[in-house]
N, CA, C and O of each residue as an XYZ file, in Angstrom:
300
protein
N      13.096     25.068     -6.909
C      11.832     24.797     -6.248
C      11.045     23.740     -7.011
O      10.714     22.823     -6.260
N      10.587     23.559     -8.445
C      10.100     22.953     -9.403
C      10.725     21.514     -9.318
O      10.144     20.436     -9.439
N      12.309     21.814     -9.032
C      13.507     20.379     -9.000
C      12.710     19.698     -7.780
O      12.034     18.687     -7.975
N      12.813     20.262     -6.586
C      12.608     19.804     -5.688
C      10.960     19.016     -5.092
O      10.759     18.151     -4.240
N      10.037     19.766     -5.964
C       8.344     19.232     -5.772
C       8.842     17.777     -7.034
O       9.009     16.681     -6.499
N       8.946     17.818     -7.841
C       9.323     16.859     -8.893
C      10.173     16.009     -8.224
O      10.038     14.825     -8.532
N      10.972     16.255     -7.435
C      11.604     14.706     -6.623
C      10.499     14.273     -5.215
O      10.548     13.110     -4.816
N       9.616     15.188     -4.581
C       8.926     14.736     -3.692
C       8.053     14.030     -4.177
O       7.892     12.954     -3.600
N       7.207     14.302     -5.320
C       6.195     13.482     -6.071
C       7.015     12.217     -6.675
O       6.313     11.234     -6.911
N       8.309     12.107     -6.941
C       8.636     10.259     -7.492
C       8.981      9.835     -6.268
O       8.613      8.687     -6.020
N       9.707     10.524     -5.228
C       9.419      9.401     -3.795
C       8.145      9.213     -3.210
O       7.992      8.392     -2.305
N       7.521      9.679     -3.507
C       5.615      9.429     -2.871
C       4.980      8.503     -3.938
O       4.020      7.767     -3.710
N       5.650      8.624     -5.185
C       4.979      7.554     -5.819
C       5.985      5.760     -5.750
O       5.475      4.640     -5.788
N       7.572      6.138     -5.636
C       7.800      4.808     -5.124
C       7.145      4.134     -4.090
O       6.834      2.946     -4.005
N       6.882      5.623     -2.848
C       6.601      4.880     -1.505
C       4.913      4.082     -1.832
O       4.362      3.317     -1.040
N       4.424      4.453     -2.999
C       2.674      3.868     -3.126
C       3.225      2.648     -3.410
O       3.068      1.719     -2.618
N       4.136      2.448     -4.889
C       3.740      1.919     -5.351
C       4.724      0.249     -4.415
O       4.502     -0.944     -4.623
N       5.669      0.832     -3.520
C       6.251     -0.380     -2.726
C       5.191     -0.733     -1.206
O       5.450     -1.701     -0.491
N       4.243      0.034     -0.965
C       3.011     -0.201     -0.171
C       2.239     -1.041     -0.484
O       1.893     -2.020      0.177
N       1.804     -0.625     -1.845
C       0.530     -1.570     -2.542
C       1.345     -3.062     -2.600
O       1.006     -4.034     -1.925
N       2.535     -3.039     -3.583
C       3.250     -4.581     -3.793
C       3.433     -5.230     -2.294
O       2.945     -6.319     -1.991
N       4.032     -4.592     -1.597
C       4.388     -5.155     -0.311
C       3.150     -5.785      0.504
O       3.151     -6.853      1.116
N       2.192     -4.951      0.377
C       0.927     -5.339      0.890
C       0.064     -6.763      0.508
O      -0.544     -7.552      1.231
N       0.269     -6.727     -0.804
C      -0.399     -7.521     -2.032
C       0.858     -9.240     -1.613
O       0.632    -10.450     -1.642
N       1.643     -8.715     -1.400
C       2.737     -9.988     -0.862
C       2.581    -10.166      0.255
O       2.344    -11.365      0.396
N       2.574     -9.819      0.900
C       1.858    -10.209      2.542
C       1.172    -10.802      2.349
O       1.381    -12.003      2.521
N      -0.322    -10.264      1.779
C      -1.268    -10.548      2.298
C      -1.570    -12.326      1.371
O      -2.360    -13.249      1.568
N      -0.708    -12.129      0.585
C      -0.904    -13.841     -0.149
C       0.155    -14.572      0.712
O      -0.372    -15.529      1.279
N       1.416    -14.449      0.989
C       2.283    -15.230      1.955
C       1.139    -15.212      2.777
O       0.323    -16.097      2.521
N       0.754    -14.148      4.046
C      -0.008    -14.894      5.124
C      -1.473    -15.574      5.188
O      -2.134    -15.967      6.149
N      -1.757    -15.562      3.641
C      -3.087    -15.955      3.707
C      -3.159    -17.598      2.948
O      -4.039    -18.419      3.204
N      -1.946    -17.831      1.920
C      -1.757    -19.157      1.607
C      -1.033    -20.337      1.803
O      -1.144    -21.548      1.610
N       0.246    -19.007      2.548
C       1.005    -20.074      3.537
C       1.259    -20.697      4.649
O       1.319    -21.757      5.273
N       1.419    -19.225      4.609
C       1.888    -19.515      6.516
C       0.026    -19.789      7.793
O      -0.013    -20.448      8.831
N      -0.912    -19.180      7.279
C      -2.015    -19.558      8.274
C      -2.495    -20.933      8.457
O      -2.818    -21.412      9.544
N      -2.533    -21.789      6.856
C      -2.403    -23.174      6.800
C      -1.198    -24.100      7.251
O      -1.240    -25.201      7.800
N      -0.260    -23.441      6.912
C       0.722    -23.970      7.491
C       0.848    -24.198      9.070
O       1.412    -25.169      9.572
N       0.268    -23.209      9.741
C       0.513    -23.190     11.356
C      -0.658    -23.869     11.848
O      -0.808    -24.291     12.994
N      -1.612    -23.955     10.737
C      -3.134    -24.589     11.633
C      -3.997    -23.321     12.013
O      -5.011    -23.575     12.663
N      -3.740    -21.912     11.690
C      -4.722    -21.029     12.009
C      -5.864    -21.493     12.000
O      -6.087    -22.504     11.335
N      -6.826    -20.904     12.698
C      -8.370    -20.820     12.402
C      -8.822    -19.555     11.221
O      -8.056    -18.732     10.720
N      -9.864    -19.661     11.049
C     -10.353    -19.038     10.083
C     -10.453    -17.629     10.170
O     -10.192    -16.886      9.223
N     -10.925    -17.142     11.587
C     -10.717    -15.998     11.976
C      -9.354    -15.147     11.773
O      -9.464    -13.922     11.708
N      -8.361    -15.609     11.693
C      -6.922    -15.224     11.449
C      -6.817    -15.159      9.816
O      -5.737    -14.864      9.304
N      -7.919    -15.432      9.044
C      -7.208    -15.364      7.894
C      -8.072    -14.196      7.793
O      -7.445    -13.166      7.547
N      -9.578    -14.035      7.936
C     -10.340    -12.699      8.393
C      -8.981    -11.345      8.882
O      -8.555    -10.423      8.186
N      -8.807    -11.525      9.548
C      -7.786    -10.918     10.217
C      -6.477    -10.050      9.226
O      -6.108     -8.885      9.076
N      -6.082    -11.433      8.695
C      -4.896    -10.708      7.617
C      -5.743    -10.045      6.610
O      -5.029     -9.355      5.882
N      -7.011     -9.983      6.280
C      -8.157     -9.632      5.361
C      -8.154     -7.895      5.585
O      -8.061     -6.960      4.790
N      -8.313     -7.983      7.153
C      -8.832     -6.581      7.104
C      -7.432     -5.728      7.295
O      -7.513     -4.527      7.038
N      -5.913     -6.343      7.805
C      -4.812     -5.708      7.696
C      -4.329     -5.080      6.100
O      -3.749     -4.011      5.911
N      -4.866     -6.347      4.767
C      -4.415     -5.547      4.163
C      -5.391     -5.000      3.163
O      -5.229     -4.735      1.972
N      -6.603     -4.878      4.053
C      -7.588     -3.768      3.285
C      -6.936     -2.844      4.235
O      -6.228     -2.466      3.301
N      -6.522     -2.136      5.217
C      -6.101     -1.578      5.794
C      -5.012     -0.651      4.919
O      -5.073      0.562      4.723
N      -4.039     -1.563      4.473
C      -2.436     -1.311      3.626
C      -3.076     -0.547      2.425
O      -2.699      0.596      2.166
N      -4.110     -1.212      1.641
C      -4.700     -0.620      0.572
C      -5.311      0.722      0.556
O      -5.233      1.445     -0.436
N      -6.024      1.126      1.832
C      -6.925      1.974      2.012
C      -6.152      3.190      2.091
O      -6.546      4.293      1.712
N      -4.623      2.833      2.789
C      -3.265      3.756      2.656
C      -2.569      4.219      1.600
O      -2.044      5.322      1.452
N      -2.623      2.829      0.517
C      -2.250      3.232     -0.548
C      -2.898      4.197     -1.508
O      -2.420      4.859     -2.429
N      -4.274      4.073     -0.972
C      -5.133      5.012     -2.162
C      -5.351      6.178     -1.261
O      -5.511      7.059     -2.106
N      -5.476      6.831      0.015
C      -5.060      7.603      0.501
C      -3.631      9.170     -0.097
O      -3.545     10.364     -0.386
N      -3.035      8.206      0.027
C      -1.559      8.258     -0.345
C      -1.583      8.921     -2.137
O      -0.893      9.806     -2.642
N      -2.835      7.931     -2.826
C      -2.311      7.980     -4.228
C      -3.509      9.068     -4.540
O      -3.720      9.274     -5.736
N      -4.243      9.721     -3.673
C      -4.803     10.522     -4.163
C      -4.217     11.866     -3.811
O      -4.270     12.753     -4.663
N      -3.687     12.094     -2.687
C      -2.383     12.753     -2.070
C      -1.686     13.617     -3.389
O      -1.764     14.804     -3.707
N      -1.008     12.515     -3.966
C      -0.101     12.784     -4.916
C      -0.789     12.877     -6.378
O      -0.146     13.131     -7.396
N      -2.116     12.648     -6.345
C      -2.495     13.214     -7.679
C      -2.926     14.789     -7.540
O      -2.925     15.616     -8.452
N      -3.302     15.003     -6.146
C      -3.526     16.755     -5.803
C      -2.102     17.169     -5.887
O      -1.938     18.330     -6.261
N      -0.965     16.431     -5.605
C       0.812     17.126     -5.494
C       0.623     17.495     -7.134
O       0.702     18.698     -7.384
N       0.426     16.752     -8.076
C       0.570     16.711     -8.920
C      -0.298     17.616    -10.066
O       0.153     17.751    -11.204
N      -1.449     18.155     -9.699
C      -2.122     18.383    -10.164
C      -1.696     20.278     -9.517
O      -1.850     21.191    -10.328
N      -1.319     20.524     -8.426
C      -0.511     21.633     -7.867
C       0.409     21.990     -8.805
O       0.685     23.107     -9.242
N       0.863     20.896     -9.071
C       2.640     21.292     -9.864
C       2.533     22.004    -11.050
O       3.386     22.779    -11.483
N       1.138     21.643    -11.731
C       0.900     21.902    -12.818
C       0.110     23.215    -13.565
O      -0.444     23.400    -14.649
N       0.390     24.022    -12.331
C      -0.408     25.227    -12.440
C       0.616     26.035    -12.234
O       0.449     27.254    -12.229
């Protein structure tokens, strides 16, 4: 049982910590490349703004999640 909460808490913390990076890479690819690159307007870079405050808001969601998993385990 102990084996098994101890492997759910390191896949919840890969899945943060490949959310946050993944997010954090997006959001610079679509905000330095590709929107200038295509001619976006400004509003579109607004846009990718609030998608990955969005990604973030998940990640810390998520990472408080697993500090209560964690803080469970330990009792």
């Amino acid at each position: 049982m102990d084996e098994d909460r101890n492997i759910a808490i390191a896949r919840k913390g890969r899945h943060i910590a490949l959310v946050i990076a993944g997010t954090a890479v997006a959001w610079l690819v679509l905000s330095i490349f590709v929107g200038p690159a295509l001619g976006l307007p400004g509003r579109y870079a607004l846009l990718f703004d609030f998608i990955a405050l969005a990604g973030f808001v998940y990640a810390g969601i998520n990472t408080y999640q697993l500090w209560r998993m964690r803080q469970d385990s330990q009792r």
